[in-house]
MDTraj code that builds the backbone (N, CA, C; nanometers):
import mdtraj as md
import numpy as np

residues = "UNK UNK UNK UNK UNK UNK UNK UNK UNK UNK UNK UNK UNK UNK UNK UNK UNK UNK UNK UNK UNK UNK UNK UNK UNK UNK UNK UNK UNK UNK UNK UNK UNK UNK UNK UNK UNK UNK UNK UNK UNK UNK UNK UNK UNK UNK UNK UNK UNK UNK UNK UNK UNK UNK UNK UNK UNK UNK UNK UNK UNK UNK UNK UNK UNK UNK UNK UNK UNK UNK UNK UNK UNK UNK UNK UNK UNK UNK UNK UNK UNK UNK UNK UNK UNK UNK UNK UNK UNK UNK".split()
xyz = np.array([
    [0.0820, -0.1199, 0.0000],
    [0.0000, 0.0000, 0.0000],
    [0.0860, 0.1257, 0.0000],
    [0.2248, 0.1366, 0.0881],
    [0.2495, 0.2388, 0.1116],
    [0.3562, 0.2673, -0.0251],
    [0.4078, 0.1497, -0.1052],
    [0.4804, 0.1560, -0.2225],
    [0.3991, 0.2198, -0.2856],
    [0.2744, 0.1629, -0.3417],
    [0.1889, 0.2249, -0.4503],
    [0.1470, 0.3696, -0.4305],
    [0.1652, 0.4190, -0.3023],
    [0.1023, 0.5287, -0.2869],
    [0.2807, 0.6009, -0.3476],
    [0.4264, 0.5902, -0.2899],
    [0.5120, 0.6201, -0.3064],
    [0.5053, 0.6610, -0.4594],
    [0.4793, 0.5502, -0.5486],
    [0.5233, 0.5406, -0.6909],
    [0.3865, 0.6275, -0.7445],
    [0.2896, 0.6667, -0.6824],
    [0.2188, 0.7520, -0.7426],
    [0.2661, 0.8696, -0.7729],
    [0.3087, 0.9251, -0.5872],
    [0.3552, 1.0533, -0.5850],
    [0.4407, 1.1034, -0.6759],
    [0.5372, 1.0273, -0.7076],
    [0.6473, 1.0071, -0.7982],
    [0.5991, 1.0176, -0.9775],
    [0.5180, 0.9342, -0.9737],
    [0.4849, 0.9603, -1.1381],
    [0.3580, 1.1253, -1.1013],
    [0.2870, 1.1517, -1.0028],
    [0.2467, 1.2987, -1.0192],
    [0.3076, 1.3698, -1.0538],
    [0.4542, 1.3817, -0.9945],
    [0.5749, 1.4572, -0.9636],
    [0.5866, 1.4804, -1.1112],
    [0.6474, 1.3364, -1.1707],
    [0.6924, 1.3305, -1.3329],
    [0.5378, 1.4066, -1.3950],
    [0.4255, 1.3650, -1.3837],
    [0.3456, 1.4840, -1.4772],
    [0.3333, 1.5933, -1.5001],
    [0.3567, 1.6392, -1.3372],
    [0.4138, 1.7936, -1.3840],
    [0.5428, 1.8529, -1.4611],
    [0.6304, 1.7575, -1.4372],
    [0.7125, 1.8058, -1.4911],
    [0.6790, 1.8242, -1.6298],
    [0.5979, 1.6738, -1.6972],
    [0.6111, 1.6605, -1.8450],
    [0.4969, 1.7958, -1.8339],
    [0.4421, 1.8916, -1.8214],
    [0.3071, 1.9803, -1.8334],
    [0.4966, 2.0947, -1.8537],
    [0.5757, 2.1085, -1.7505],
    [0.6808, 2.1601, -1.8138],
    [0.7264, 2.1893, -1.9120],
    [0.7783, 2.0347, -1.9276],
    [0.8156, 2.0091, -2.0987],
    [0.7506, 2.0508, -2.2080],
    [0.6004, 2.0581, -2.1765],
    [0.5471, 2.1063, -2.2700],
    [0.5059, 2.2428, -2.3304],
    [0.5234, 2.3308, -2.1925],
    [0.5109, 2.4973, -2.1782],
    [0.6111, 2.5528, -2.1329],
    [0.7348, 2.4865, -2.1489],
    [0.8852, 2.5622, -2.1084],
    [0.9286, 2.6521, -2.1957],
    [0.8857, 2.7827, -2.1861],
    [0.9535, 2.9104, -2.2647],
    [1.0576, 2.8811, -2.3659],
    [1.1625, 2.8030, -2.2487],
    [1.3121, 2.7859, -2.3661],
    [1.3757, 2.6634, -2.3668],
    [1.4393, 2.6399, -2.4828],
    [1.5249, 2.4961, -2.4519],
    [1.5489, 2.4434, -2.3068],
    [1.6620, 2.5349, -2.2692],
    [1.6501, 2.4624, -2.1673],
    [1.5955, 2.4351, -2.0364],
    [1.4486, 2.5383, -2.0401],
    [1.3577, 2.4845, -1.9566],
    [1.3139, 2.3036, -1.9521],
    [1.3002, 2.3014, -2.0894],
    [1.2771, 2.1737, -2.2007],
    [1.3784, 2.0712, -2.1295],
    [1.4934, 2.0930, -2.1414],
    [1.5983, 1.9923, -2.0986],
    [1.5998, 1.9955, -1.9566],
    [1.5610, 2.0443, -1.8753],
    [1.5742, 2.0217, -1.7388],
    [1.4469, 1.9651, -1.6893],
    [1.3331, 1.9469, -1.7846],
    [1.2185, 1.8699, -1.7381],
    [1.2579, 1.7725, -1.7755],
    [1.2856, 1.7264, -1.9148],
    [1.3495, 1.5708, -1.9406],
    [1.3965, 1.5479, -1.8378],
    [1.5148, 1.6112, -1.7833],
    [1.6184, 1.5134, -1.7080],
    [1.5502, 1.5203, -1.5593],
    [1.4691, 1.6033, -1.5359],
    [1.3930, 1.5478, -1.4172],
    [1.2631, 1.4429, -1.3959],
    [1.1811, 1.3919, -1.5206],
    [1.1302, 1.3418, -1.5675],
    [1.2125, 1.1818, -1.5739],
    [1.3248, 1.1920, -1.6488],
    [1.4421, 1.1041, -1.6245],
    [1.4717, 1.0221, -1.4297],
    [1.5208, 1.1305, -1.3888],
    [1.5117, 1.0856, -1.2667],
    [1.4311, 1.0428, -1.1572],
    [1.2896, 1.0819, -1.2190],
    [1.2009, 1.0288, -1.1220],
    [1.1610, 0.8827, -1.1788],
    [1.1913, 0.8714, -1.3164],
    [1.1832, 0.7354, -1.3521],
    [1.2327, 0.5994, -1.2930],
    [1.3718, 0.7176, -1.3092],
    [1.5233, 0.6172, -1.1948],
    [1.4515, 0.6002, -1.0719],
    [1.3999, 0.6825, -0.9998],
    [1.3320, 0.6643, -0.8288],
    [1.2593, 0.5570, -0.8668],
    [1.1768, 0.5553, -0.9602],
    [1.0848, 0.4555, -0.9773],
    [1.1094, 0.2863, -1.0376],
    [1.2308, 0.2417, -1.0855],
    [1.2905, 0.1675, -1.1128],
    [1.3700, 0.1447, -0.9994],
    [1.3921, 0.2107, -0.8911],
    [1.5107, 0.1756, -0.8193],
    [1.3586, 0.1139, -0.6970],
    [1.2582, 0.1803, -0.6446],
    [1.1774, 0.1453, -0.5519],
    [1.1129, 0.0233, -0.5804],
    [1.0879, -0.0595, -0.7548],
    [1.0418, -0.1577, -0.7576],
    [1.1814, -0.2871, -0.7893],
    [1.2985, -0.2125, -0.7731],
    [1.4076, -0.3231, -0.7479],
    [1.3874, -0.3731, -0.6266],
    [1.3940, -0.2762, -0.4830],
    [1.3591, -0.2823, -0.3633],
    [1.2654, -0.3658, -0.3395],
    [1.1175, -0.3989, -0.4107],
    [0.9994, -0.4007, -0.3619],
    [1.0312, -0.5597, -0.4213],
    [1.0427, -0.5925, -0.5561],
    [1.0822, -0.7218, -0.5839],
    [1.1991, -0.7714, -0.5505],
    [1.2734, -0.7094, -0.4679],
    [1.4094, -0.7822, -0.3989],
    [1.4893, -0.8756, -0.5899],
    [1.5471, -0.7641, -0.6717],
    [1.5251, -0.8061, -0.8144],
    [1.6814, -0.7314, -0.8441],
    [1.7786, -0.7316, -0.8464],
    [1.9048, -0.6763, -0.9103],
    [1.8920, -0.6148, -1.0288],
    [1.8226, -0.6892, -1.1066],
    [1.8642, -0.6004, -1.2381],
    [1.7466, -0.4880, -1.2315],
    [1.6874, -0.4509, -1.1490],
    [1.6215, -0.3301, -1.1932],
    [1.7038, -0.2434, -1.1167],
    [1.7749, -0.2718, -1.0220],
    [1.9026, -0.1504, -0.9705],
    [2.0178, -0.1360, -1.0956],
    [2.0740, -0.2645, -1.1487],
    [2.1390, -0.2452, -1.2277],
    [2.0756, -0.1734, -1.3809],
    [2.0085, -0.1557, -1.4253],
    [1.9284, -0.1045, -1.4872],
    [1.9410, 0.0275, -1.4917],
    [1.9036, 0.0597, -1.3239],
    [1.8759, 0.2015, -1.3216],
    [1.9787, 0.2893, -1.2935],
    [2.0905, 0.2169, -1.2850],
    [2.2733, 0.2465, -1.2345],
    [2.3154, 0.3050, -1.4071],
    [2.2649, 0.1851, -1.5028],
    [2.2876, 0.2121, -1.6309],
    [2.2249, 0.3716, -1.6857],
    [2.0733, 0.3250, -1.6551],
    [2.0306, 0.4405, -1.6785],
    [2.0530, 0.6129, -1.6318],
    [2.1121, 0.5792, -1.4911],
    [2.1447, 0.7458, -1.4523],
    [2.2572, 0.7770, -1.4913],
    [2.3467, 0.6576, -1.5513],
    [2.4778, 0.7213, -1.6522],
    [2.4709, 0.7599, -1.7444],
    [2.3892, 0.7357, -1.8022],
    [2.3252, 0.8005, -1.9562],
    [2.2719, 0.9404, -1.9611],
    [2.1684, 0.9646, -1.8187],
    [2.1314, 1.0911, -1.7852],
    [2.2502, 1.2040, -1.7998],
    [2.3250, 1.1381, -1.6834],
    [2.4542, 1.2130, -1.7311],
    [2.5079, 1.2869, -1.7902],
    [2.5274, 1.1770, -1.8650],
    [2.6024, 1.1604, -1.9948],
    [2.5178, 1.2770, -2.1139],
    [2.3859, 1.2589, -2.0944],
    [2.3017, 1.3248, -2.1542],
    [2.2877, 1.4867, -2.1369],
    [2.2931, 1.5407, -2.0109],
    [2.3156, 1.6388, -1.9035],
    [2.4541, 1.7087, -2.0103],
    [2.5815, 1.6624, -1.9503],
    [2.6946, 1.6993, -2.0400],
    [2.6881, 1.7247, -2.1347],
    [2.6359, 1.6563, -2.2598],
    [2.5923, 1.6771, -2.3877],
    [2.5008, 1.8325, -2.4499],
    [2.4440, 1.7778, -2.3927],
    [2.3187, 1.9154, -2.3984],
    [2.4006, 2.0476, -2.3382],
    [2.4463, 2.0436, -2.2220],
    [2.5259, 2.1463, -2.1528],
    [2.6437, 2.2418, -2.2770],
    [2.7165, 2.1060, -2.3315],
    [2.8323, 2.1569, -2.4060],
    [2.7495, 2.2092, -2.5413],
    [2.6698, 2.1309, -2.5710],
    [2.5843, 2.1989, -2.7219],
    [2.5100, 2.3114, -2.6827],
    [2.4289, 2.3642, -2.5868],
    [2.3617, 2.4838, -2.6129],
    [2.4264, 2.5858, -2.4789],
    [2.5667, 2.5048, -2.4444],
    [2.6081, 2.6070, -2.3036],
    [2.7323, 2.7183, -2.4080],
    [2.7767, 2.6609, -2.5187],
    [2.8519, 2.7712, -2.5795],
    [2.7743, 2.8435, -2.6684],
    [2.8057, 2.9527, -2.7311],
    [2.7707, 2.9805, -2.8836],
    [2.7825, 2.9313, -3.0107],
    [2.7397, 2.9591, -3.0861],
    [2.7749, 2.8478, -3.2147],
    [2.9259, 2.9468, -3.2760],
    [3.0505, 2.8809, -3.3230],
    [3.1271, 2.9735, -3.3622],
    [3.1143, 3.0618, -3.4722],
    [3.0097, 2.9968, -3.5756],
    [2.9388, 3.0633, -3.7293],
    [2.9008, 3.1952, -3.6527],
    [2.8095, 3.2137, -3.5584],
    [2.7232, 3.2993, -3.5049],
    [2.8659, 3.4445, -3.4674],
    [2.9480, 3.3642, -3.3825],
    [3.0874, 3.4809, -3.3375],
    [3.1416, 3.5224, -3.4237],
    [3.1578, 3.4478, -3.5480],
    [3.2160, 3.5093, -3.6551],
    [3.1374, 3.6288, -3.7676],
    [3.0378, 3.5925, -3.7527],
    [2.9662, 3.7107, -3.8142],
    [2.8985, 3.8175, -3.7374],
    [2.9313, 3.8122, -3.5889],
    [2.9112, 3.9637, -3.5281],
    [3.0200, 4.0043, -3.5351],
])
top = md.Topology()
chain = top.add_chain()
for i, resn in enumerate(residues, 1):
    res = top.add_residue(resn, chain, resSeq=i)
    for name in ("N", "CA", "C"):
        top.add_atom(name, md.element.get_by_symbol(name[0]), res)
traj = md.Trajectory(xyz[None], top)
């Protein structure tokens, strides 16, 4: 009972965010709902590893928050500089 109520709160959590994703002014409003959207997934993969006493949904979700990451960095380095085309023609 008290899981299901847990994993609710958790996917509420994620709906708002995705209502985010969907009315976020700017990119990276956009990218910081993904990746929080992302992580509540991970909460939610990691609480039914727990609940089924099950390894690979921890390992799973170990995989998966490296990717977030990984994803995080990515996005950061692509829209955290300027484009150099753009510097060169101001």
């Amino acid at each position: 009972m008290q899981l299901t109520f847990l994993i609710l709160i958790v996917l509420f959590c994620a709906a708002i965010s995705f209502y985010r994703l969907l009315s976020g002014p700017h990119v990276l409003d956009r990218i910081a709902a993904i990746n929080a959207i992302g992580i509540m997934l991970l909460t939610v993969l990691v609480i039914l590893g727990s609940f089924y006493e099950r390894a690979l949904f921890i390992d799973v979700a170990l995989v998966y928050g490296v990717l977030l990451f990984v994803d995080v960095l990515v996005m950061a380095k692509y829209f955290g500089s300027p484009d150099k085309t753009e510097e060169e023609n101001q």
